[in-house]
C-alpha positions, 0 to 999 in steps of 0.5 A: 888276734883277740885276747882269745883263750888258747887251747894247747896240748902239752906238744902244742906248748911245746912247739910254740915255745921252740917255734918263738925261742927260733924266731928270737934267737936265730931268725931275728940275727940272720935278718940282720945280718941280711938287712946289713948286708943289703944295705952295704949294697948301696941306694936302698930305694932300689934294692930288692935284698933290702925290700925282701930283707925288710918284708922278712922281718916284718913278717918275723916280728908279727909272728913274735907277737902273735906267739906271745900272745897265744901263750899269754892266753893259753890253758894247757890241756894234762894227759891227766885231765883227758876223759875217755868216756867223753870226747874232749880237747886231747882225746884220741877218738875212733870214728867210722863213717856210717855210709862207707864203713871206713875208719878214722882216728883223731886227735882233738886239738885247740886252733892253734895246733891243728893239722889235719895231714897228721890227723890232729883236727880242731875242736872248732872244725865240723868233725870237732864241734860235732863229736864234742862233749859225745860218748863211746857209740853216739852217732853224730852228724857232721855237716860238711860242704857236700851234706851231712856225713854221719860218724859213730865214735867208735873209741875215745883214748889218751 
């Protein structure tokens, strides 16, 4: 990961924080305690526990790093600072597909916190490029695998 900056939201901050304090203060001590444990089982050339158990915190520590990282360079996005005219980073916006009629709701994420199963999509996704920077009742082309879906932003909100 580059010296990228990271978008958040004040829930993203919040949970990168509480995902980092866990890996320091819990995770780390229970693959210790494996490691010990492993290692009390003799020859560690052969021994599986201790294979896992050092694949574990390997694993462990790169996302320690990487948490810290996101955090060095993150730019928190306040409520405040969310625009309801303009389709921004925290915006909660209404879009109707324009062939079917269906609706949907979004919420306008940074990369880092995107998670498209509870609506939150990336500001760098195609939905997210293309309803970006738009107003209330623009329509936008979204280019998809399957072709363009075209949607109309029905609502921004908070």
């Amino acid at each position: 990961m580059s010296d990228k900056e990271v978008i958040l939201t004040q829930d993203g901050l919040k949970k990168l924080e509480d995902e980092l304090e866990n890996l320091k203060s819990v995770k780390r001590r229970e693959v210790a305690e494996r490691i010990k444990v492993a290692i009390g089982y003799g020859d560690i050339s052969e021994n599986s526990e201790y294979e896992d158990a050092k694949n574990e915190q390997a694993f462990i520590e790169g996302r320690i790093i990487t948490l810290e990282k996101m955090l060095r360079n993150a730019r928190i996005i306040n409520n405040d600072e969310i625009n309801t005219d303009i389709v921004g980073v925290g915006a909660t916006v209404i879009v109707q597909d324009m062939e079917y009629g269906d609706t949907m709701e979004y919420t306008i994420v940074g990369t880092a916190e995107s998670d498209p199963l509870n609506n939150k999509i990336s500001n760098e996704s195609p939905v997210g490029k293309a309803i970006l920077g738009k107003q209330k009742g623009a329509v936008v082309d979204v280019n998809v695998p399957a072709g363009v879906i075209q949607y109309k932003i029905i609502d921004i909100k908070k």
